[in-house]
C-alpha positions as CSV (number, residue, x, y, z in Angstrom):
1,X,32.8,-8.3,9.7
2,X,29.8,-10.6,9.3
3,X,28.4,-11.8,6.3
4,X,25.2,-10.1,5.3
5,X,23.9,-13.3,4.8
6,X,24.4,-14.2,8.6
7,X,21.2,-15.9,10.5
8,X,21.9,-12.4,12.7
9,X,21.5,-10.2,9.3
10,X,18.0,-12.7,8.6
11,X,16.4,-12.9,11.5
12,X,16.7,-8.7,12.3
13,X,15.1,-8.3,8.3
14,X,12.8,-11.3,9.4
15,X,11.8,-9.4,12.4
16,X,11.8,-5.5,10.6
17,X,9.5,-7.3,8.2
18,X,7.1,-8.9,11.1
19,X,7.0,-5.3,12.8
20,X,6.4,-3.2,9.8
21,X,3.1,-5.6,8.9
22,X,2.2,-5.5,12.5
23,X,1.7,-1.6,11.8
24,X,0.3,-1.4,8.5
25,X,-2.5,-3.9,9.1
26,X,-4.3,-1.1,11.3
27,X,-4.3,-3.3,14.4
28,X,-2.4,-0.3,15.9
29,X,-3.9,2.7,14.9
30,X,-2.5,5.9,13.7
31,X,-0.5,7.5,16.9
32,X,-0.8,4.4,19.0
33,X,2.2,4.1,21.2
34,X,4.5,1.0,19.9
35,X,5.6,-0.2,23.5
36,X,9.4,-1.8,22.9
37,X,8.6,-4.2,26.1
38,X,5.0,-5.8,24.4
39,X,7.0,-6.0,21.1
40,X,9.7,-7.9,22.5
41,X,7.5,-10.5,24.1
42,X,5.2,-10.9,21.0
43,X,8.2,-11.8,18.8
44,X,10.3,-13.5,21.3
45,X,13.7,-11.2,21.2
46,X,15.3,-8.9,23.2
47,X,14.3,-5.1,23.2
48,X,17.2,-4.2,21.4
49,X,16.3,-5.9,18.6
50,X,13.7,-4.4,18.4
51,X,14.8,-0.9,19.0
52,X,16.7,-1.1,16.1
53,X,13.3,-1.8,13.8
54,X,11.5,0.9,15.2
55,X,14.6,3.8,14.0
56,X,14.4,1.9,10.6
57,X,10.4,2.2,10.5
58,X,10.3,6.0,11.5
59,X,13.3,6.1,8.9
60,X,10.8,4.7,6.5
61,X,8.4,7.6,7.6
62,X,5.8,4.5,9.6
63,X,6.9,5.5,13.2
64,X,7.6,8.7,15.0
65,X,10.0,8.0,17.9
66,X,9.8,10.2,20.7
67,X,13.2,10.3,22.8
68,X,11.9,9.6,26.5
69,X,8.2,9.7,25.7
70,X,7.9,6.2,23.2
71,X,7.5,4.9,19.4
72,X,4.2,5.4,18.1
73,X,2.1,5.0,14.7
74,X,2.9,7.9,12.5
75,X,0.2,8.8,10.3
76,X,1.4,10.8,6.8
77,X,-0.3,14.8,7.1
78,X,-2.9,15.6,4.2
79,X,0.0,17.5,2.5
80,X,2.3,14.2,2.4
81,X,-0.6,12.1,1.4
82,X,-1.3,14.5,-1.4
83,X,2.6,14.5,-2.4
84,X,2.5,10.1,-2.0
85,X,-0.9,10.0,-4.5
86,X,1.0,12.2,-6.9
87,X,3.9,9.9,-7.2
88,X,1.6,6.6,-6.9
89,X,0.1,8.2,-9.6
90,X,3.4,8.4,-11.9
91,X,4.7,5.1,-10.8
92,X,1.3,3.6,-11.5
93,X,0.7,5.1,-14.9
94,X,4.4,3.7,-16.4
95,X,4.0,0.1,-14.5
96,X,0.4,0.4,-16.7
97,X,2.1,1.7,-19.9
98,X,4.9,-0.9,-19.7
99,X,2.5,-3.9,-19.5
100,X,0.9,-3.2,-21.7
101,X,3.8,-3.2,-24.1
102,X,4.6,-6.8,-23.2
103,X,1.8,-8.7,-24.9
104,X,-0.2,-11.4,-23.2
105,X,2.0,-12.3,-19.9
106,X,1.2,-14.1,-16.5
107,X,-0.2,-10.3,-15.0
108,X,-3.3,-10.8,-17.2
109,X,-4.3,-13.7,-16.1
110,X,-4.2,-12.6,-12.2
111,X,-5.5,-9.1,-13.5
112,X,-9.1,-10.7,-14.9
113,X,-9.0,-13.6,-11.5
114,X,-8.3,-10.7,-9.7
115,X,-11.8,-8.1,-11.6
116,X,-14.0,-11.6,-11.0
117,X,-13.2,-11.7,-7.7
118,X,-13.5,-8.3,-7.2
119,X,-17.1,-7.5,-8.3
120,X,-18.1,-11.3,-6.2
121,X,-16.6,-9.4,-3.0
122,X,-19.0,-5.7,-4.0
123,X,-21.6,-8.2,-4.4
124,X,-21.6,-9.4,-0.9
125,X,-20.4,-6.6,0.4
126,X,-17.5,-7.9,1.4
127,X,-15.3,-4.9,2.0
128,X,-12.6,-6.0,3.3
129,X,-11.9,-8.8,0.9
130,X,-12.7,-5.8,-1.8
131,X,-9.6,-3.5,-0.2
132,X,-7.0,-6.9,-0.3
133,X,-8.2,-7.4,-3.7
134,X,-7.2,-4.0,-4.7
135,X,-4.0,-4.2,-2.9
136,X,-3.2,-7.1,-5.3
137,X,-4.8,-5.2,-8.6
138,X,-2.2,-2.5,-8.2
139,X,0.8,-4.5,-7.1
140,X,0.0,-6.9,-9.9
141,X,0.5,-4.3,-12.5
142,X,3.4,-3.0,-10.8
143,X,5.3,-6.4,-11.0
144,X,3.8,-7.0,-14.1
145,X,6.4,-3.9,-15.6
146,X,9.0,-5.9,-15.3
147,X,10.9,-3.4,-13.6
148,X,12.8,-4.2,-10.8
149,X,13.7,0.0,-9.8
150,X,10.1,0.9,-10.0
151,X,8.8,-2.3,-7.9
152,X,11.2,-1.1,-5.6
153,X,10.4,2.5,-5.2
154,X,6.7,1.4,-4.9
155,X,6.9,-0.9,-2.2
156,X,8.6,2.2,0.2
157,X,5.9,4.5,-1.3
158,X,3.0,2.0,-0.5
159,X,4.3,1.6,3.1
160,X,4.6,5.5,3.9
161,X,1.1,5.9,2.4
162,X,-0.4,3.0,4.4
163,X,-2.8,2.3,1.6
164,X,-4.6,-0.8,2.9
165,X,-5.9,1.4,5.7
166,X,-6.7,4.6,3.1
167,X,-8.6,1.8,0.9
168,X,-10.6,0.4,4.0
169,X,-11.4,3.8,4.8
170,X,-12.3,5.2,1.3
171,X,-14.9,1.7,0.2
172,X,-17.2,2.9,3.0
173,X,-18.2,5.8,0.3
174,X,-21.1,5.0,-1.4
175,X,-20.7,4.0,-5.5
176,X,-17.2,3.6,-4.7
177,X,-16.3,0.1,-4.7
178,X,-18.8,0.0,-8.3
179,X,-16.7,2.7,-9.6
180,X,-13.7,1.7,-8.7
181,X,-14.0,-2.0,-10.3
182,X,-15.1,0.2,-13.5
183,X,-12.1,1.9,-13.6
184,X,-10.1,-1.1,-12.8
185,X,-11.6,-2.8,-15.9
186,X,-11.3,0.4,-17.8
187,X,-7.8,-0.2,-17.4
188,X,-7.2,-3.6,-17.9
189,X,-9.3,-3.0,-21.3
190,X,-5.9,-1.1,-22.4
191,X,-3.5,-3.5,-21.5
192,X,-4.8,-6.1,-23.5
193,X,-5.4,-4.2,-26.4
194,X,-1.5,-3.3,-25.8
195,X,-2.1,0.8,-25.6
196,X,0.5,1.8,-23.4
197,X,-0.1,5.7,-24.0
198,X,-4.3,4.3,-23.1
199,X,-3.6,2.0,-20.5
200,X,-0.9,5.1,-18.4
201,X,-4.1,7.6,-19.1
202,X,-6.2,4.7,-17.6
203,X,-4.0,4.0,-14.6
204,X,-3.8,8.0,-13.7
205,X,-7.2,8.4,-14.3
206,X,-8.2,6.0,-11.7
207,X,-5.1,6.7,-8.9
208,X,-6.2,10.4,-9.3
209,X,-10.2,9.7,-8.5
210,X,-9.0,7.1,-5.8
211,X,-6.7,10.3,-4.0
212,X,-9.9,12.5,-4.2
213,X,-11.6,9.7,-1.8
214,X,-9.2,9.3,0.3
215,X,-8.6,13.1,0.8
216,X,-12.3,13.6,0.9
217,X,-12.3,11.1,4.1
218,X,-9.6,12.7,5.7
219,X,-10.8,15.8,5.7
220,X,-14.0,14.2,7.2
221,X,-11.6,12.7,10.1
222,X,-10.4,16.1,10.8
223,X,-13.2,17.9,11.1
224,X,-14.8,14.9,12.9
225,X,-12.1,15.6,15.3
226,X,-12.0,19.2,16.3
Protein backbone atom coordinates (compact mmCIF):
# COMPACT_ATOMS: atom_id res chain seq x y z
CA UNK A 1 0.00 0.00 0.00
CA UNK A 2 1.37 3.45 -0.54
CA UNK A 3 1.74 6.04 1.74
CA UNK A 4 -0.82 8.81 1.52
CA UNK A 5 1.91 11.12 1.65
CA UNK A 6 3.48 9.58 -1.61
CA UNK A 7 4.56 12.28 -4.53
CA UNK A 8 1.70 9.94 -6.50
CA UNK A 9 -1.02 10.86 -3.61
CA UNK A 10 0.45 14.89 -4.08
CA UNK A 11 0.74 15.51 -7.35
CA UNK A 12 -3.18 13.81 -8.18
CA UNK A 13 -4.47 16.44 -5.08
CA UNK A 14 -2.00 19.00 -6.79
CA UNK A 15 -3.64 18.39 -10.02
CA UNK A 16 -7.59 17.94 -8.52
CA UNK A 17 -6.83 21.26 -6.99
CA UNK A 18 -5.38 22.93 -10.53
CA UNK A 19 -8.63 21.40 -12.35
CA UNK A 20 -11.19 22.40 -9.90
CA UNK A 21 -9.84 26.29 -10.08
CA UNK A 22 -9.64 25.91 -13.77
CA UNK A 23 -13.60 25.48 -13.51
CA UNK A 24 -14.57 27.78 -10.96
CA UNK A 25 -12.77 30.86 -12.43
CA UNK A 26 -15.54 30.96 -15.24
CA UNK A 27 -12.99 30.49 -18.03
CA UNK A 28 -15.24 27.54 -18.87
CA UNK A 29 -18.63 28.38 -18.71
CA UNK A 30 -21.49 26.65 -17.25
CA UNK A 31 -22.04 23.28 -19.55
CA UNK A 32 -18.85 23.71 -21.42
CA UNK A 33 -17.58 20.35 -22.41
CA UNK A 34 -14.24 19.63 -20.16
CA UNK A 35 -12.31 17.74 -23.11
CA UNK A 36 -9.91 14.96 -21.03
CA UNK A 37 -7.32 15.27 -24.18
CA UNK A 38 -6.90 19.49 -23.79
CA UNK A 39 -6.71 18.92 -20.00
CA UNK A 40 -4.06 16.45 -20.23
CA UNK A 41 -1.82 18.68 -22.36
CA UNK A 42 -2.46 21.89 -20.28
CA UNK A 43 -1.23 20.14 -17.10
CA UNK A 44 1.30 17.91 -18.59
CA UNK A 45 -0.13 14.26 -17.43
CA UNK A 46 -1.60 11.50 -18.88
CA UNK A 47 -5.52 11.35 -19.37
CA UNK A 48 -5.94 9.07 -16.78
CA UNK A 49 -4.94 11.24 -14.38
CA UNK A 50 -7.02 13.26 -15.23
CA UNK A 51 -10.03 11.16 -15.57
CA UNK A 52 -9.79 10.40 -12.14
CA UNK A 53 -10.30 14.41 -11.19
CA UNK A 54 -13.10 14.86 -13.24
CA UNK A 55 -15.33 11.72 -11.23
CA UNK A 56 -14.06 13.50 -8.00
CA UNK A 57 -15.32 17.07 -9.33
CA UNK A 58 -18.85 15.73 -10.58
CA UNK A 59 -18.67 13.89 -7.04
CA UNK A 60 -18.25 17.37 -5.61
CA UNK A 61 -21.43 18.28 -7.71
CA UNK A 62 -18.83 20.84 -10.27
CA UNK A 63 -18.95 18.40 -13.38
CA UNK A 64 -21.58 16.33 -14.96
CA UNK A 65 -19.88 13.37 -16.71
CA UNK A 66 -21.67 11.97 -19.59
CA UNK A 67 -20.62 8.18 -20.31
CA UNK A 68 -19.72 8.38 -24.14
CA UNK A 69 -20.82 11.88 -24.73
CA UNK A 70 -17.86 14.01 -22.34
CA UNK A 71 -17.34 15.97 -18.86
CA UNK A 72 -18.79 19.27 -18.84
CA UNK A 73 -19.44 22.34 -16.41
CA UNK A 74 -22.34 21.58 -14.23
CA UNK A 75 -24.19 24.44 -13.25
CA UNK A 76 -26.33 24.06 -9.63
CA UNK A 77 -30.50 24.39 -10.75
CA UNK A 78 -32.34 27.44 -9.05
CA UNK A 79 -33.69 24.90 -6.49
CA UNK A 80 -29.99 23.75 -5.40
CA UNK A 81 -28.88 27.29 -5.43
CA UNK A 82 -31.72 28.15 -3.18
CA UNK A 83 -30.96 24.94 -0.88
CA UNK A 84 -26.73 26.14 -0.97
CA UNK A 85 -27.78 30.09 0.05
CA UNK A 86 -29.77 28.58 2.86
CA UNK A 87 -26.96 26.63 4.36
CA UNK A 88 -24.23 29.52 3.39
CA UNK A 89 -26.56 31.41 5.33
CA UNK A 90 -26.36 29.13 8.63
CA UNK A 91 -22.73 28.49 8.27
CA UNK A 92 -22.15 32.19 7.72
CA UNK A 93 -24.21 33.41 10.68
CA UNK A 94 -22.25 31.00 13.38
CA UNK A 95 -18.56 31.65 11.69
CA UNK A 96 -20.06 35.62 12.49
CA UNK A 97 -21.38 34.83 15.99
CA UNK A 98 -18.20 32.85 16.92
CA UNK A 99 -15.83 35.79 16.05
CA UNK A 100 -17.30 37.80 17.44
CA UNK A 101 -16.89 35.96 20.80
CA UNK A 102 -13.14 35.95 20.39
CA UNK A 103 -12.22 39.60 21.13
CA UNK A 104 -9.88 41.51 18.93
CA UNK A 105 -8.02 38.76 16.71
CA UNK A 106 -5.94 38.84 13.38
CA UNK A 107 -9.68 38.55 11.28
CA UNK A 108 -10.30 42.19 12.22
CA UNK A 109 -7.58 43.53 11.03
CA UNK A 110 -8.06 41.83 7.29
CA UNK A 111 -11.87 42.53 7.88
CA UNK A 112 -11.43 46.61 8.03
CA UNK A 113 -8.12 46.23 5.06
CA UNK A 114 -10.41 44.16 3.42
CA UNK A 115 -14.07 47.30 3.78
CA UNK A 116 -11.20 50.03 2.67
CA UNK A 117 -10.43 48.23 -0.16
CA UNK A 118 -13.66 47.42 -0.88
CA UNK A 119 -15.39 50.78 -1.20
CA UNK A 120 -11.75 52.04 -3.28
CA UNK A 121 -12.73 49.07 -5.90
CA UNK A 122 -16.99 50.54 -5.98
CA UNK A 123 -15.30 53.74 -6.47
CA UNK A 124 -13.57 52.86 -9.63
CA UNK A 125 -15.76 50.67 -10.54
CA UNK A 126 -13.71 48.01 -10.42
CA UNK A 127 -15.99 45.05 -10.28
CA UNK A 128 -14.04 42.44 -10.47
CA UNK A 129 -11.62 43.43 -7.83
CA UNK A 130 -15.01 44.19 -5.78
CA UNK A 131 -16.24 40.26 -6.26
CA UNK A 132 -12.43 38.84 -5.10
CA UNK A 133 -12.75 41.16 -2.36
CA UNK A 134 -15.91 39.73 -1.18
CA UNK A 135 -14.63 36.24 -1.67
CA UNK A 136 -12.01 37.13 0.92
CA UNK A 137 -14.73 39.12 3.36
CA UNK A 138 -16.64 35.87 3.76
CA UNK A 139 -13.88 33.42 3.96
CA UNK A 140 -12.15 35.74 6.33
CA UNK A 141 -14.97 35.44 8.87
CA UNK A 142 -15.20 31.87 8.18
CA UNK A 143 -11.55 31.14 9.27
CA UNK A 144 -11.82 33.71 11.69
CA UNK A 145 -14.35 31.03 13.83
CA UNK A 146 -11.74 29.16 14.58
CA UNK A 147 -13.46 26.13 13.57
CA UNK A 148 -11.86 23.76 11.66
CA UNK A 149 -15.44 21.42 10.84
CA UNK A 150 -17.28 24.53 9.69
CA UNK A 151 -14.15 25.89 7.44
CA UNK A 152 -14.36 22.59 6.04
CA UNK A 153 -18.00 22.19 5.22
CA UNK A 154 -17.81 25.69 3.63
CA UNK A 155 -15.14 25.30 1.34
CA UNK A 156 -17.34 22.08 -0.45
CA UNK A 157 -20.44 24.44 -0.13
CA UNK A 158 -18.61 27.39 -1.82
CA UNK A 159 -17.37 25.16 -4.64
CA UNK A 160 -20.94 23.57 -5.49
CA UNK A 161 -22.36 27.11 -5.45
CA UNK A 162 -19.64 28.60 -7.58
CA UNK A 163 -19.93 31.88 -5.88
CA UNK A 164 -17.25 33.97 -7.55
CA UNK A 165 -19.22 33.58 -10.74
CA UNK A 166 -22.86 34.31 -8.78
CA UNK A 167 -20.91 37.51 -7.21
CA UNK A 168 -19.66 38.65 -10.81
CA UNK A 169 -22.92 38.22 -12.02
CA UNK A 170 -25.07 39.70 -9.15
CA UNK A 171 -22.48 43.44 -8.91
CA UNK A 172 -23.78 44.22 -12.30
CA UNK A 173 -27.20 45.20 -10.35
CA UNK A 174 -27.33 48.67 -9.82
CA UNK A 175 -26.88 49.86 -5.78
CA UNK A 176 -25.56 46.62 -5.23
CA UNK A 177 -22.00 46.74 -4.70
CA UNK A 178 -23.04 50.25 -2.26
CA UNK A 179 -25.36 48.00 -0.44
CA UNK A 180 -23.52 45.28 -0.18
CA UNK A 181 -20.30 47.10 1.49
CA UNK A 182 -23.08 48.54 3.96
CA UNK A 183 -24.05 45.39 4.98
CA UNK A 184 -20.60 44.14 5.13
CA UNK A 185 -19.73 47.07 7.56
CA UNK A 186 -23.06 46.46 9.26
CA UNK A 187 -21.51 43.36 10.21
CA UNK A 188 -18.29 43.94 11.09
CA UNK A 189 -19.80 46.81 13.50
CA UNK A 190 -20.99 43.61 15.57
CA UNK A 191 -18.02 41.77 15.70
CA UNK A 192 -16.10 44.36 17.25
CA UNK A 193 -18.48 45.33 19.64
CA UNK A 194 -18.36 41.36 20.47
CA UNK A 195 -22.38 40.69 19.88
CA UNK A 196 -22.41 37.29 18.62
CA UNK A 197 -26.33 36.97 18.77
CA UNK A 198 -25.93 40.89 16.45
CA UNK A 199 -23.18 39.97 14.48
CA UNK A 200 -25.17 36.07 13.30
CA UNK A 201 -28.39 38.51 12.65
CA UNK A 202 -25.90 40.65 10.69
CA UNK A 203 -24.30 37.92 8.72
CA UNK A 204 -27.89 36.31 7.77
CA UNK A 205 -29.25 39.48 7.02
CA UNK A 206 -26.73 40.16 4.38
CA UNK A 207 -26.26 36.26 2.89
CA UNK A 208 -30.12 36.33 2.66
CA UNK A 209 -30.27 39.82 0.47
CA UNK A 210 -27.11 38.60 -1.46
CA UNK A 211 -29.35 35.04 -2.49
CA UNK A 212 -32.32 37.36 -3.61
CA UNK A 213 -29.67 38.89 -6.24
CA UNK A 214 -28.41 36.12 -7.29
CA UNK A 215 -31.84 34.38 -7.73
CA UNK A 216 -33.13 37.54 -9.21
CA UNK A 217 -30.28 37.21 -12.09
CA UNK A 218 -30.87 33.76 -12.69
CA UNK A 219 -34.21 34.04 -13.26
CA UNK A 220 -33.24 36.85 -15.81
CA UNK A 221 -30.78 34.15 -17.49
CA UNK A 222 -33.59 31.92 -17.90
CA UNK A 223 -35.94 33.81 -19.27
CA UNK A 224 -33.18 35.47 -21.38
CA UNK A 225 -32.90 32.02 -22.66
CA UNK A 226 -36.15 30.67 -23.83
Amino acid sequence: MQDLLSPEKGDQAALLDRIRNLVLSGEFPPGANLPEAYLAQEFDVSRTPVREALKQLQHEGLVEIRPKVGSFVREPTRREIIELFQLKESLEGLAASLLARRGEVRELGILRRNLDDSEAAAQSRDKEAYARLVHEFHWAIVRGSDNFKLVEHYERLMNQLAYQRLVLRTVEHPGRIAASTQEHRAVLKMIEHKDPFGAESAMRNHVFASSREALATDSTSESKST
